[in-house]
C-alpha positions in Angstrom: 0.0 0.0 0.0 0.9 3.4 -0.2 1.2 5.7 2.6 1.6 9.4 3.1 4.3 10.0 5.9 4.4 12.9 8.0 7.5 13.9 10.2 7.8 16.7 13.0 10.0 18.5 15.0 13.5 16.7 15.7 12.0 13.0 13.8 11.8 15.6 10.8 15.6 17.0 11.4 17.0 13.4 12.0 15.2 11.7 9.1 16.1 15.1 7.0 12.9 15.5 5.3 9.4 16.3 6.6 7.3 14.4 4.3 7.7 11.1 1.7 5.8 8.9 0.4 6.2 5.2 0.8 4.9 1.2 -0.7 4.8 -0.6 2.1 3.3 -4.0 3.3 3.9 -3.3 7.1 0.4 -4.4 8.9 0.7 -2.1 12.2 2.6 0.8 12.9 5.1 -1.1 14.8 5.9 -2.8 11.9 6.1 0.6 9.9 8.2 1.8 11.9 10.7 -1.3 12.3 10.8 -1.1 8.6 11.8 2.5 8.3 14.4 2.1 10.8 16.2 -0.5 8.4 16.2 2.3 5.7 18.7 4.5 7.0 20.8 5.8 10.0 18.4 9.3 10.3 15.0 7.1 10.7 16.8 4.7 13.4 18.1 7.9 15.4 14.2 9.4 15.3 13.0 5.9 16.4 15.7 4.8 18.8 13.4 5.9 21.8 9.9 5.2 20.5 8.4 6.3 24.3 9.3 10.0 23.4 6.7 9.7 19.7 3.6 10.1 19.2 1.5 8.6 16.0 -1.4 9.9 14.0 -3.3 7.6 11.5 -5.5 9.8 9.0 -5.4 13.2 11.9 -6.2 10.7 14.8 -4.2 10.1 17.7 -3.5 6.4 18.3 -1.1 3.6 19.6 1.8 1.8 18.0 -0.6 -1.6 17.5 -2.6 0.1 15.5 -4.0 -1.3 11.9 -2.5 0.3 8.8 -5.5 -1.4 7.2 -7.4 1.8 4.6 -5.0 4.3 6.5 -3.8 6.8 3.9 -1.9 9.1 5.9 0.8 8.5 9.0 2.2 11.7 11.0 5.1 10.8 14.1 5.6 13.8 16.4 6.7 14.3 19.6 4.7 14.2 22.6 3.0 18.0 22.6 2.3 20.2 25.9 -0.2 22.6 26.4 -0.1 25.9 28.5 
């Protein structure tokens, strides 16, 4: 499938690009982003401590098990706070 991937903040700086688009056959986001990691140095340094992302499927907020299933869009941010 094809996916539209969204980067933010420092994942954007050490992957060195704020969006791509990507075939992928990854069923979950886990698997997503264990996939990307094997791409490249930049996307292992952005994912080497998954507990500091966050993960957005289609502009909603969910976990790492989630389903790529019909998911056209994928955004990974840090974790945001409010004031």
């Amino acid at each position: 499938m094809k996916l539209n991937l969204l980067y933010f903040a420092w994942l954007r700086e050490r992957i060195g690009r704020g969006q791509e688009i990507i075939e992928t056959d990854a069923e979950t986001v886990t698997e997503l982003i264990a996939e990307l990691i094997l791409r490249d140095p930049g996307y292992a340094a952005a994912f080497e401590d998954i507990s500091s992302v966050r993960v957005a499927v289609d502009q909603n907020l969910v976990d790492f098990s989630t389903s790529l299933a019909s998911v056209r869009e994928v955004a990974f941010f840090p974790p945001m706070t409010g004031g």
